[in-house]
N, C-alpha and C positions, 0 to 999 in steps of 0.2 A: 585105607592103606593097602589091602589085598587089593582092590583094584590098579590101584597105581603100579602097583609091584604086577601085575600080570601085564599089563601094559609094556612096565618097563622092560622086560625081558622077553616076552612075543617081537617088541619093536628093537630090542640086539637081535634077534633069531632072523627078523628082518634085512637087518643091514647086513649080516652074514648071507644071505643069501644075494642080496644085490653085488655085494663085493667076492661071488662066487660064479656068476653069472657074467662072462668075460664082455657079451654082444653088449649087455646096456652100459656095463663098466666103462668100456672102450668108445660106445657111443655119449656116454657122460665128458669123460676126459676129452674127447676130439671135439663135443660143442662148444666146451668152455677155453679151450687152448688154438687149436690151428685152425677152429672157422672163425672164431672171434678175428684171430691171425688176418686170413684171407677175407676179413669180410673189411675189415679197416684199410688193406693194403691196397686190394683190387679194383673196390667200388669208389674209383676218385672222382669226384665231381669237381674238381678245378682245375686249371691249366698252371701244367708242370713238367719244363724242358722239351716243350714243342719243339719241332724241327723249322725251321725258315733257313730260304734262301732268298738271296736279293739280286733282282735284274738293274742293275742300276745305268740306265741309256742316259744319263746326264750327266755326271759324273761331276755335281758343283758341289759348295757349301753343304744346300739344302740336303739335297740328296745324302751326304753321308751322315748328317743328323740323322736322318731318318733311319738310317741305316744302322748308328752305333746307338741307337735308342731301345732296339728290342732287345732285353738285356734278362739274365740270371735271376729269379728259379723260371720263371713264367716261359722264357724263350731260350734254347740252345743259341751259341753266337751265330749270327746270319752266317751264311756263306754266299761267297759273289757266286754267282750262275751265267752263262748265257742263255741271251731270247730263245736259242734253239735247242735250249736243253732241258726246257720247261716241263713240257710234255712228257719226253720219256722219263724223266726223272719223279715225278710225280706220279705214272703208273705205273712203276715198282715200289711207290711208297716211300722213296726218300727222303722227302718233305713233307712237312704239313701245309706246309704253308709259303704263298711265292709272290715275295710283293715286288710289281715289276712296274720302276720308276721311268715314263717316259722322257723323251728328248727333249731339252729347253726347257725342264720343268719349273725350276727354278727363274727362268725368264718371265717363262708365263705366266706364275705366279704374283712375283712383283709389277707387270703389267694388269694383273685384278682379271685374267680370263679365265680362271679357275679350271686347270689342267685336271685330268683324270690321272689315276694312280690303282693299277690292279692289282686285286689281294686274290691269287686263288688259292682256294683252301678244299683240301682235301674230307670231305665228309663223309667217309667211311670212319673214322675217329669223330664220333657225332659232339660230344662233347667239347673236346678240345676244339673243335672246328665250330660249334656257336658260341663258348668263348672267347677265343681266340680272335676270332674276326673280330668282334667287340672289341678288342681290346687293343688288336692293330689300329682300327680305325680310331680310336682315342688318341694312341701314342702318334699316330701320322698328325692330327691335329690336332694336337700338343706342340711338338716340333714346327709346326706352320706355322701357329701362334708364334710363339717365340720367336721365330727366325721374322717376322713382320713384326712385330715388336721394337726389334733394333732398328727395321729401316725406317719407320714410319709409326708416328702413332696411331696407340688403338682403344678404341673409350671400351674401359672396362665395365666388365658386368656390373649391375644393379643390387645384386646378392649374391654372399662368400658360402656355397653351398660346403660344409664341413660335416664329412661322413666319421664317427668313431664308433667301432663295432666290440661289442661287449661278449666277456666270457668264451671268444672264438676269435683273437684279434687278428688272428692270419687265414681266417676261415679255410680249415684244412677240413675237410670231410671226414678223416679217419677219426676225432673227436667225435663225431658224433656217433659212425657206426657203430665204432668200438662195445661202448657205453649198451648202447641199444641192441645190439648183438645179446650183450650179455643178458638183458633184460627179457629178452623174443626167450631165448631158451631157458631162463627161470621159468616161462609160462609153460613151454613145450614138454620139456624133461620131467615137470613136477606132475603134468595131468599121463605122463607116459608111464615114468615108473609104477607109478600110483596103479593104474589101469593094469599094467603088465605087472602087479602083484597081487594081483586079486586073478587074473587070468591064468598067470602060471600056478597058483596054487589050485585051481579047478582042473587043470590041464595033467598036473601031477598026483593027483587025488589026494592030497595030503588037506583039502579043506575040510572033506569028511574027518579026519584027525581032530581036526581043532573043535569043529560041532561037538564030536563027542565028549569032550573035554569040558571041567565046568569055568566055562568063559562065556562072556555075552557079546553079543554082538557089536557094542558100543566097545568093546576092550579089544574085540579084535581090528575093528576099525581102524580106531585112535592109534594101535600099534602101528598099523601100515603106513597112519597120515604122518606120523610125528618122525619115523625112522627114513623114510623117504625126504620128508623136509630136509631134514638133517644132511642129506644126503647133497643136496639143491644149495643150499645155504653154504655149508663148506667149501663145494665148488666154485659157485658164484664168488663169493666172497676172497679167495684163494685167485681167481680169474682175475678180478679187480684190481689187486693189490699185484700179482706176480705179474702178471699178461698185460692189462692195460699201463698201468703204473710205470712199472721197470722194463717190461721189456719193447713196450712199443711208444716209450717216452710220451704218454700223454698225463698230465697234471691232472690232478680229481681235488678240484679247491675246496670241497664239500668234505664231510664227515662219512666217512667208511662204516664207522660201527651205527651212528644216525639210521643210515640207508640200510645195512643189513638187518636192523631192531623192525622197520618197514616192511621186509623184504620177507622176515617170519612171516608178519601180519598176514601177507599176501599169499603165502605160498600154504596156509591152512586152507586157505579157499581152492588155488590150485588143486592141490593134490584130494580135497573131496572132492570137487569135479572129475578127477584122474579116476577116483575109486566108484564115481556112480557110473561114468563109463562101462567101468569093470564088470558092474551088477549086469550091465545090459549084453553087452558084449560075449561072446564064449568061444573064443578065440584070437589070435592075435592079431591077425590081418583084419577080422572087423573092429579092432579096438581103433589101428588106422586108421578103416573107414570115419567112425566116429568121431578121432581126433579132429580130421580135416574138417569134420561137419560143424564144429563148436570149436575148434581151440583157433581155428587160422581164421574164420570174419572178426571172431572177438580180440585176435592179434590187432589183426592190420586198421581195425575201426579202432582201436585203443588210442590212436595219436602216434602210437609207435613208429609209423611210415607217412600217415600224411594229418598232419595236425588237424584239429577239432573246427577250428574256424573254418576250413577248408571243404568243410562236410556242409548236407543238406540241414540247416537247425534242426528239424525233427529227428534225424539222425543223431547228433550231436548230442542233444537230451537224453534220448534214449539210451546212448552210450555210457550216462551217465549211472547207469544204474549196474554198470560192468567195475567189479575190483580192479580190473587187468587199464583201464584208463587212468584211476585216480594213482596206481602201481605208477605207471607212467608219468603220470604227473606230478608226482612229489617226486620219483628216482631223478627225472633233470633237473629237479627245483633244488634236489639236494647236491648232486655231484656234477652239474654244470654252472651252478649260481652262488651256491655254498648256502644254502637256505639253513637256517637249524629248525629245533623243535617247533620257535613260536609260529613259524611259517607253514612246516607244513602239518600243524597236526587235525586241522580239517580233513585233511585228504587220512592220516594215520585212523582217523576217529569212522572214516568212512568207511575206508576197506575191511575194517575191524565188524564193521555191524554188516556189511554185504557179507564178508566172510561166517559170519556167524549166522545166517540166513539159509544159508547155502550150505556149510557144515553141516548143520540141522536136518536138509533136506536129503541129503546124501546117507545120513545114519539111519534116515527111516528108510530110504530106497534100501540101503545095505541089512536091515533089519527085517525086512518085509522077504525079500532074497533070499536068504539065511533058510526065515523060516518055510519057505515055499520050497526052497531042496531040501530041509529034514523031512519035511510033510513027504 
């Protein structure tokens, strides 16, 4: 019981000093609020009120099909253009996009000589401009189809190819960043703070304090690991519910307290990784160093940015041996899928014993540290 009681109160003494500490405070609050913000709003991967204007040199049926086709969210309403205004109009950026209907097209058409139809697209917007074409070219042969359909028939396809897209039915980007945003800086925040409390207590001389004091190295640990989680966890959690939730209107069909009960699990691992950093490290900027050395491949190889199938299998495997993957893989199983306990507690039972491997390793690194500055 003394031990828990020195625990418990080293790890207040703790969180007083992070909530006194304005830079990591400030840098807490702004990962979990306005880059979650900017990281859903700005990284759009779908085409959304593109610009188009329309040359229309035929001026028939067809033509205006084509025309009142490119319609709301995907495309701004066309605007008519002239042939000679394509160009400068286009390199100042007024369009994205310029589909220019030749003469008699609609002649041509119904004569079977199959007419050209130019789409130019502005590729400086790299995205919207390899969507975008895609998608002109579909809706112009779509409207073909159809308009040859009333005049003649047309032996339809062989097979009704029927696409329905799960848990993302409008496939908006910012669903998934959002989510994953918050996810990147659990990892980030939990091995930072962690590190830059063990560093600033070396920095301030105040660890010689604690040594002298009858506390062991396992209670001074557990204090840093447990009051920093706390720290990571409130946030996060607070992030989810205020920031993704309400204020950037994306649904989380999944269980919030599920994921956060997960997200402990996870972040004991984190934040002992944060604190063996710390043992190595003796100063701030190489704690950075370090970060980037270990926290950003074990990000980005996690699935977090480019799924696991996508990897070399030996890769993949190997990945497997990382909390920060199975982290990943039960956070979407839970709040994009709605998975509950029976689903993911493989992945809970996993992080749970890599984390306790790892905690392990981190209190003897911290222990061995300790006693090499009293010595």
């Amino acid at each position: 019981m003394r031990s828990l009681s020195n625990i418990f109160w080293l790890g207040t003494k703790e969180l007083r000093s992070v909530m006194s500490d304005w830079v990591l405070l400030g840098f807490v609050i702004y990962s979990f609020t306005f880059a979650i913000i900017s990281q859903a709003q700005s990284n759009s991967q779908e085409l959304y009120h593109a610009s188009i204007g329309i040359v229309d040199e035929d001026h028939s049926e067809l033509s205006r099909r084509i025309s009142h086709a490119f319609l709301l969210p995907y495309f701004k309403p066309p605007v008519q253009i002239d042939q000679a205004d394509v160009e400068p109009l286009m390199n100042v950026g007024k369009y994205t996009f310029v589909v220019d209907i030749p003469p008699n097209f609609q002649r041509d058409v119904l004569a079977g000589r199959q007419p050209s139809v130019q789409v130019n697209v502005d590729a400086t917007a790299m995205v919207q401009a390899g969507l975008g074409s895609g998608y002109a070219e579909q809706i112009i042969n779509t409207e073909i189809a159809q308009f040859l359909s009333h005049a003649e028939p047309i032996t339809s396809s062989p097979v009704t190819l029927t696409i329905r897209v799960a848990f993302n039915p409008n496939v908006a980007t910012a669903w998934f960043t959002s989510v994953m945003g918050i996810i990147s800086s659990v990892t980030l925040l939990a091995m930072i703070l962690a590190g830059a409390a063990l560093v600033r207590e070396r920095e301030h001389g105040t660890m010689d304090h604690l040594m002298v004091m009858p506390l062991s190295p396992f209670e001074i640990a557990m204090s840093k690991i447990w009051a920093n989680a706390l720290v990571i966890a409130v946030a996060s959690g607070l992030s989810l519910y205020f920031v993704v939730r309400l204020l950037l209107g994306i649904p989380i069909p999944g269980s919030i307290p599920l994921f956060m009960f997960g997200a402990v699990l996870y972040l004991f691992f984190a934040t002992a990784i944060g604190l063996f950093l710390g043992t190595i490290a003796r100063s701030m900027p190489q704690l950075g160093l370090l970060y980037m050395l270990v926290a950003v491949p074990m990000n980005v190889l996690s699935g977090n940015a480019t799924p696991l199938e996508s990897m070399p299998r030996w890769l993949a495997i190997a990945m497997q041996a990382s909390p920060s993957t199975h982290f990943v893989s039960f956070a979407q199983a839970i709040l994009y899928r709605g998975a509950g306990l029976d689903v993911v507690w493989p992945e809970f039972v996993a992080v749970a014993a890599i984390a306790s491997l790892f905690l392990g390793l981190s209190l003897l690194r911290f222990r061995s540290a300790l006693t090499a500055a009293a010595a």
